[in-house]
N, CA, C and O atoms as a CHARMM CRD file, in Angstrom:
* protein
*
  212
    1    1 UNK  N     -1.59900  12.79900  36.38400 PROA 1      0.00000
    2    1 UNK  CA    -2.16100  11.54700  35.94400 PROA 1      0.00000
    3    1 UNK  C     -1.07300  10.75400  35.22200 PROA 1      0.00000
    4    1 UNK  O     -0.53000  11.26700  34.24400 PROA 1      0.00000
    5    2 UNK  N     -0.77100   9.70800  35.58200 PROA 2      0.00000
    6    2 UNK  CA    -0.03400   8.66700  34.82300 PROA 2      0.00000
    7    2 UNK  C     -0.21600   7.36700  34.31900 PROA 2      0.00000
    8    2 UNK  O     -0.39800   6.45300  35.12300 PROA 2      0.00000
    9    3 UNK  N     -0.20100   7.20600  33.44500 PROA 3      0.00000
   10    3 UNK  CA    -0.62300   6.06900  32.08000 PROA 3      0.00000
   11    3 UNK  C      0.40700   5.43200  32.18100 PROA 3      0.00000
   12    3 UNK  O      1.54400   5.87700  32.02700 PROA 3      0.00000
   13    4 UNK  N     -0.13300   3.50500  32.65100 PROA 4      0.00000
   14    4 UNK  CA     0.49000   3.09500  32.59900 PROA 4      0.00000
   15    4 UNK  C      0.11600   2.15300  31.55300 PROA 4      0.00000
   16    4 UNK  O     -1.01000   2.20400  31.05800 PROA 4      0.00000
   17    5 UNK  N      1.25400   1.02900  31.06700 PROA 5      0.00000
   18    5 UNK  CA     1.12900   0.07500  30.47500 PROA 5      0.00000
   19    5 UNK  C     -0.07700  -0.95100  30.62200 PROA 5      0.00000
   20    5 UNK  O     -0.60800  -0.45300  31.61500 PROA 5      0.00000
   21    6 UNK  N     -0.66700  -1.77100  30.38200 PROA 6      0.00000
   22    6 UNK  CA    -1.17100  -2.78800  31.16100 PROA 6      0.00000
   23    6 UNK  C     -0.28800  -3.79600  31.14700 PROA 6      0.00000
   24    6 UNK  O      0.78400  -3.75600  30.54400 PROA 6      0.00000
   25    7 UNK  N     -0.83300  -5.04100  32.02300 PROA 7      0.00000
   26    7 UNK  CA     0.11900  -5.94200  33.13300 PROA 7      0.00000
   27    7 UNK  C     -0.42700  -7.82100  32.33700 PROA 7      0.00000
   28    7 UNK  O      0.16400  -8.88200  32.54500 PROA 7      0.00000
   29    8 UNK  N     -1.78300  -7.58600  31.39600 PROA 8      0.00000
   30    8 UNK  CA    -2.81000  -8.43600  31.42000 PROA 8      0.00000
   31    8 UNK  C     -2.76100  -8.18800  29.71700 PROA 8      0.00000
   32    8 UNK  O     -2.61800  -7.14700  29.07500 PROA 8      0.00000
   33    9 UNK  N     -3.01700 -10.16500  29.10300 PROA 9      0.00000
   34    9 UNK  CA    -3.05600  -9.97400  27.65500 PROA 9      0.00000
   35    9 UNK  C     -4.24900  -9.02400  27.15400 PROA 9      0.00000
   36    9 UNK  O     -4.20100  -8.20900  26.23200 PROA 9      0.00000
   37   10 UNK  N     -5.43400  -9.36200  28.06700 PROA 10     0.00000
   38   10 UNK  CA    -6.79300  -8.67700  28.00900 PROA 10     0.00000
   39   10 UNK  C     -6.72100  -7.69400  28.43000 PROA 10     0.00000
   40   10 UNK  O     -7.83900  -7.18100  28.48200 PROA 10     0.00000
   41   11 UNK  N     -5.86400  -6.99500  28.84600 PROA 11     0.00000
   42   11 UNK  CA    -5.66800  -5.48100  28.75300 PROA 11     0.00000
   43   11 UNK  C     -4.93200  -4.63600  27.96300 PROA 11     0.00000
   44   11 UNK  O     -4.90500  -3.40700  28.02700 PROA 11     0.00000
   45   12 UNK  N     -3.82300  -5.98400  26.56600 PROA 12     0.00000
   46   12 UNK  CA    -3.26400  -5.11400  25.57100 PROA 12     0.00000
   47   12 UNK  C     -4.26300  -5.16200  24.54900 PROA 12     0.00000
   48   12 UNK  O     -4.14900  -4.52300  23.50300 PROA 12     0.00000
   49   13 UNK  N     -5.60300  -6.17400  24.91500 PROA 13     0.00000
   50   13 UNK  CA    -6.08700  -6.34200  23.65800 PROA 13     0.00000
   51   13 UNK  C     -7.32000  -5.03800  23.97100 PROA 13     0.00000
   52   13 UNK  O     -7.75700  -4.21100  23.17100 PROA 13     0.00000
   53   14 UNK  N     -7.56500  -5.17800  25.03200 PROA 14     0.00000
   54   14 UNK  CA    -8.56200  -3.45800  25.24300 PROA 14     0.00000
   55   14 UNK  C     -7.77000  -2.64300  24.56900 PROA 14     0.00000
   56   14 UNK  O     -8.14200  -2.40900  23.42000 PROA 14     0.00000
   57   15 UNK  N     -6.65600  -2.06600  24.97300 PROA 15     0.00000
   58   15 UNK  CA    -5.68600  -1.08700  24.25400 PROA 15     0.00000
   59   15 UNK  C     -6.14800  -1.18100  22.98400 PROA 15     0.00000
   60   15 UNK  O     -7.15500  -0.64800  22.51900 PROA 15     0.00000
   61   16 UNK  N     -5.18400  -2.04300  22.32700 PROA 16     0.00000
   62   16 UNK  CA    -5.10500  -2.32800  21.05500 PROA 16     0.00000
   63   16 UNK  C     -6.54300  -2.17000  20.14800 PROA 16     0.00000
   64   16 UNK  O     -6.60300  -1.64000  19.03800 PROA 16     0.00000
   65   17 UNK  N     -7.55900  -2.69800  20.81800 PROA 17     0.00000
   66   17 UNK  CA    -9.02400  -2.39400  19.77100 PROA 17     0.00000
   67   17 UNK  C     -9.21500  -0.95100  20.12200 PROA 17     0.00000
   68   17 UNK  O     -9.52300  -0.31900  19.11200 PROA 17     0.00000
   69   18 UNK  N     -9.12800  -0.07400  21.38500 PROA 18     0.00000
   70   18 UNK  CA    -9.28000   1.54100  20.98300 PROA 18     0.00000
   71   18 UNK  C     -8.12200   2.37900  19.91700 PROA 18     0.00000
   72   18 UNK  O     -8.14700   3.41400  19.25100 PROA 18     0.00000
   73   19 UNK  N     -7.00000   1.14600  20.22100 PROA 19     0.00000
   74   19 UNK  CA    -6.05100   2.40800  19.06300 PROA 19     0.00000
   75   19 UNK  C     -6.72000   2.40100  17.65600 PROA 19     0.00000
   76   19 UNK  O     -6.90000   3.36400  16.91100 PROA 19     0.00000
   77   20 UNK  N     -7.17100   0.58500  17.38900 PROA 20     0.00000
   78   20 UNK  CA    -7.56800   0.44000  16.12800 PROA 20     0.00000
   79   20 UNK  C     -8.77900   1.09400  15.43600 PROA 20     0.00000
   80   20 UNK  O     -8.99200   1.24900  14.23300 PROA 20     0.00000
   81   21 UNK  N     -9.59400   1.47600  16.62500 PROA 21     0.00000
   82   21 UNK  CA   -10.84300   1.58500  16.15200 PROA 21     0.00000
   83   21 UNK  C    -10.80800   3.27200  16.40500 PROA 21     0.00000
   84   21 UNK  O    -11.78800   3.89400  15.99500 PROA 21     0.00000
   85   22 UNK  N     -9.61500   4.09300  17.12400 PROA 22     0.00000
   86   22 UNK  CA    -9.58100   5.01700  16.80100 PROA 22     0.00000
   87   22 UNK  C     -8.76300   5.98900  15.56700 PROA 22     0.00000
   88   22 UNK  O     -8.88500   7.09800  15.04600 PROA 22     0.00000
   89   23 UNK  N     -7.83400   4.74300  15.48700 PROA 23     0.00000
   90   23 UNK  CA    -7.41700   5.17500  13.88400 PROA 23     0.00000
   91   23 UNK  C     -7.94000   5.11600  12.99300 PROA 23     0.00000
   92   23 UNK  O     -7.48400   5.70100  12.01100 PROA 23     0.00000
   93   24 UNK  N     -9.25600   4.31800  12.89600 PROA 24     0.00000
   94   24 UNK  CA   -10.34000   4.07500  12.12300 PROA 24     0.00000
   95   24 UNK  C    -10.84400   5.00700  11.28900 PROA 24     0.00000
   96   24 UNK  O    -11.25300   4.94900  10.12900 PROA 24     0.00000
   97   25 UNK  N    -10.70500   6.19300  12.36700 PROA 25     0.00000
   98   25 UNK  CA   -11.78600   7.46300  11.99200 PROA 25     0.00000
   99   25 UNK  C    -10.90800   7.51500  11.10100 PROA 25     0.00000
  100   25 UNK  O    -11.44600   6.90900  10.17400 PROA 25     0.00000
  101   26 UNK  N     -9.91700   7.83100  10.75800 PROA 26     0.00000
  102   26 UNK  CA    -8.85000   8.71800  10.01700 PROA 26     0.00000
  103   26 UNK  C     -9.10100   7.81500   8.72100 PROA 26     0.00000
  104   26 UNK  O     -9.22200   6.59000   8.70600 PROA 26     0.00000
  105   27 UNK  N     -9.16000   8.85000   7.44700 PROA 27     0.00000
  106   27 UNK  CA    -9.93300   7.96900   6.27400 PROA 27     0.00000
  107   27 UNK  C     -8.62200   7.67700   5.72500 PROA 27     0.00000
  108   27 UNK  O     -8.98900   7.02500   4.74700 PROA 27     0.00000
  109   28 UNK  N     -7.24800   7.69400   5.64900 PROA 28     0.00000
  110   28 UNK  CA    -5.96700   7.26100   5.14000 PROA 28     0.00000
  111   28 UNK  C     -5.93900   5.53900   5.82200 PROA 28     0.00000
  112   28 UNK  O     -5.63000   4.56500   5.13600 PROA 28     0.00000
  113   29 UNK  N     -6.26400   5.48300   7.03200 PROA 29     0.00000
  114   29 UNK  CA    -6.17800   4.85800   7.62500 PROA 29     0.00000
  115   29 UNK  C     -7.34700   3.29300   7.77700 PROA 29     0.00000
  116   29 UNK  O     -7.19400   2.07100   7.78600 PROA 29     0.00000
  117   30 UNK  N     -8.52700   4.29500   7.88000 PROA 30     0.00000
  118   30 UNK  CA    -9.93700   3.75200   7.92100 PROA 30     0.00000
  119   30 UNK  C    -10.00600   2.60800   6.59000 PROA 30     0.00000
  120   30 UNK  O     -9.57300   2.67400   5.43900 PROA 30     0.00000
  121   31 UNK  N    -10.58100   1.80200   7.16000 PROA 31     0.00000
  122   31 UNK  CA   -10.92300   0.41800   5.59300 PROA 31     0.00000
  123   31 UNK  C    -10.85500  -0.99000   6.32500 PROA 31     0.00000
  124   31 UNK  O    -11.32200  -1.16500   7.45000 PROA 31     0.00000
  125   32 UNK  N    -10.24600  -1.94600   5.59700 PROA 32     0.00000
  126   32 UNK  CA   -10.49000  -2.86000   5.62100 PROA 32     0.00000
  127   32 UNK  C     -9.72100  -3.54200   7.08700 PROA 32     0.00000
  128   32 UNK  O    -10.16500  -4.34300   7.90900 PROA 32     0.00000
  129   33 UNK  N     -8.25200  -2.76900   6.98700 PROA 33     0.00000
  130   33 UNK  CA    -7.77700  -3.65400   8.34600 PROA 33     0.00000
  131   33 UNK  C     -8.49500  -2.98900   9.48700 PROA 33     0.00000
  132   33 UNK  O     -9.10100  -4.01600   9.79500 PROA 33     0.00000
  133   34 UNK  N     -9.00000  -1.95800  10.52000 PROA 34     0.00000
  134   34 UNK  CA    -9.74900  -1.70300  11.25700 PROA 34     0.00000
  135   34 UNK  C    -11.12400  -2.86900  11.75000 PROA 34     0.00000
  136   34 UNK  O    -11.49200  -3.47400  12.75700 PROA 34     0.00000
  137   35 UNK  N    -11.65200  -2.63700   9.92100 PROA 35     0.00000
  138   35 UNK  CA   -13.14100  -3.80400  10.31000 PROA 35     0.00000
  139   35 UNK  C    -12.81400  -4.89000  10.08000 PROA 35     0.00000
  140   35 UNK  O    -13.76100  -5.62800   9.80600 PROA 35     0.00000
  141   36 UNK  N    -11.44000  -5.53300  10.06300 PROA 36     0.00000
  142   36 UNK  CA   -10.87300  -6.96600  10.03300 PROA 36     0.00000
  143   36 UNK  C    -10.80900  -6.84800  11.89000 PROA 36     0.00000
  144   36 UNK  O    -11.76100  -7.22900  12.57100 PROA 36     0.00000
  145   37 UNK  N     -9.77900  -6.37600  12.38500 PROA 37     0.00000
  146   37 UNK  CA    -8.82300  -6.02600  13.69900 PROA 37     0.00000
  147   37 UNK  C     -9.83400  -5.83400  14.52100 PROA 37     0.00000
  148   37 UNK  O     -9.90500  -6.68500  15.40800 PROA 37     0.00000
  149   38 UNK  N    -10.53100  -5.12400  14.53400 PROA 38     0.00000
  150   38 UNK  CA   -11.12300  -4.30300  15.91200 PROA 38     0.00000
  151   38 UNK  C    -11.95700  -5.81600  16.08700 PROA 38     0.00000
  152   38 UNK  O    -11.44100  -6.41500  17.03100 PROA 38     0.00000
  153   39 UNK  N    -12.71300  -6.35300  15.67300 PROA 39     0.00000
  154   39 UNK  CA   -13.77200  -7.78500  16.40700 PROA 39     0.00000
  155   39 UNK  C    -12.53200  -9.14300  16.66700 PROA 39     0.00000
  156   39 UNK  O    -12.53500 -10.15500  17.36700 PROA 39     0.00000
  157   40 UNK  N    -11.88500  -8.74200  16.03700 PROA 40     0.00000
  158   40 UNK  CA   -10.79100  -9.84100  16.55500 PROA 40     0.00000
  159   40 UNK  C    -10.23500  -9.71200  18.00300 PROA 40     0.00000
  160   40 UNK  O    -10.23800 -10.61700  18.83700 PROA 40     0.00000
  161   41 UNK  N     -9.81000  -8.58900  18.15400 PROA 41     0.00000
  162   41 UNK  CA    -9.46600  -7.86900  19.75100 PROA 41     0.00000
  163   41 UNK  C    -10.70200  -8.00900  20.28900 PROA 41     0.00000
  164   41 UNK  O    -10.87100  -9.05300  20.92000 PROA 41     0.00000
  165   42 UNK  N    -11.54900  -7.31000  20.22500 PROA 42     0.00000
  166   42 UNK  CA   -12.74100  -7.84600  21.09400 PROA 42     0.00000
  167   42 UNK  C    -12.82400  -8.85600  21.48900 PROA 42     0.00000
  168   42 UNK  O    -12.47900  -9.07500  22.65000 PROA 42     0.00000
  169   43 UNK  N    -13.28400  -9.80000  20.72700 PROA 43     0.00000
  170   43 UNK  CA   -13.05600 -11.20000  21.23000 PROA 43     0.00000
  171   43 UNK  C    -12.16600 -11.25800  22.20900 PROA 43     0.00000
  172   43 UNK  O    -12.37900 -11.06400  23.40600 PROA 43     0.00000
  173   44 UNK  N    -10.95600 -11.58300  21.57900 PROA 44     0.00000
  174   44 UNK  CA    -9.46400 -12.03700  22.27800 PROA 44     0.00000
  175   44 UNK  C     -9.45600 -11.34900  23.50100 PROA 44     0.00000
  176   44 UNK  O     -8.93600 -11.92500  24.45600 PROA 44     0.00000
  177   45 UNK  N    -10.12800  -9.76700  23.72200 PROA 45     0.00000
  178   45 UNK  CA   -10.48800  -9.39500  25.19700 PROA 45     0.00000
  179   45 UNK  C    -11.28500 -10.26900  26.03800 PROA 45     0.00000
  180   45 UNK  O    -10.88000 -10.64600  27.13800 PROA 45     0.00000
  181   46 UNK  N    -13.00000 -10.77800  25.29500 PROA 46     0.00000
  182   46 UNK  CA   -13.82200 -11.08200  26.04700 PROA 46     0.00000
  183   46 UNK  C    -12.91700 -12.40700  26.62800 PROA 46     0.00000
  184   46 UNK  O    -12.43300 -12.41000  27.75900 PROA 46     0.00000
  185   47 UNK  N    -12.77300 -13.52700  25.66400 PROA 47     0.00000
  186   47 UNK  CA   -11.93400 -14.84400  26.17600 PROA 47     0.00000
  187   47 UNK  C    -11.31600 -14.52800  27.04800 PROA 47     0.00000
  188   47 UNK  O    -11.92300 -14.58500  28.11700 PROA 47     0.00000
  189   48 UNK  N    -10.16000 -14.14400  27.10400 PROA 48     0.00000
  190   48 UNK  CA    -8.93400 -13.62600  27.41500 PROA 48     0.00000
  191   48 UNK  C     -9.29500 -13.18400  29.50400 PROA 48     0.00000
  192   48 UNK  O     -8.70000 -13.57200  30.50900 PROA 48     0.00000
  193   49 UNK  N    -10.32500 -12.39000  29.35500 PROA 49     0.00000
  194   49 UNK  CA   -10.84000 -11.60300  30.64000 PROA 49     0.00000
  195   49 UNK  C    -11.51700 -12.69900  31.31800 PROA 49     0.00000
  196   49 UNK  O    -11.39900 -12.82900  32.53600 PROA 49     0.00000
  197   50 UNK  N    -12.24000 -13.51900  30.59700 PROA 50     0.00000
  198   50 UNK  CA   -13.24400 -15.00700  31.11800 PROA 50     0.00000
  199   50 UNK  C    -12.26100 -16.10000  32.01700 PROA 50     0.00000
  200   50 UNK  O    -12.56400 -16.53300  33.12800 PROA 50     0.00000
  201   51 UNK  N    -10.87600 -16.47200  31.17700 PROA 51     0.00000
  202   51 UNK  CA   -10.13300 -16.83200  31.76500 PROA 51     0.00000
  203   51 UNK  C     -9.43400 -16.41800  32.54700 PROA 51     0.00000
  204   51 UNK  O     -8.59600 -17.24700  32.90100 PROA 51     0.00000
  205   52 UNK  N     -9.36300 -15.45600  33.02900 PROA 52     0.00000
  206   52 UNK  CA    -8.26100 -14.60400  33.41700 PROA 52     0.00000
  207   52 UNK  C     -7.01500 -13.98700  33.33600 PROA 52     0.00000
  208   52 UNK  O     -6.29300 -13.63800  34.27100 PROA 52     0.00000
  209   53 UNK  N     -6.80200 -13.87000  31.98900 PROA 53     0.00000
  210   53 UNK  CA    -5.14000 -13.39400  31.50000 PROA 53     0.00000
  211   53 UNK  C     -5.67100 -12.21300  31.73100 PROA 53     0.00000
  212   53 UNK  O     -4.99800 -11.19300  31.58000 PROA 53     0.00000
């Protein structure tokens, strides 16, 4: 199996909200930037995918 990069802004911003929201768990980590970050990426996915980047 090989993992690639994505090619699409709306596919660094998918990335990017699972790294965030999986570093989340981690309580060093977990707080305020996660539940700032992660709905921001969301978004910027949903837009982002609507238009087509």
């Amino acid at each position: 199996m090989k993992i690639t990069t994505p090619k699409t802004i709306s596919g660094w911003c998918m990335w990017l909200f699972f790294l965030v929201v999986g570093l989340g768990v981690i309580p060093a980590v977990g707080g305020l930037i996660p539940a700032f970050v992660a709905p921001v990426l969301a978004l910027a996915y949903a837009i982002f995918s609507l238009i087509g980047m």
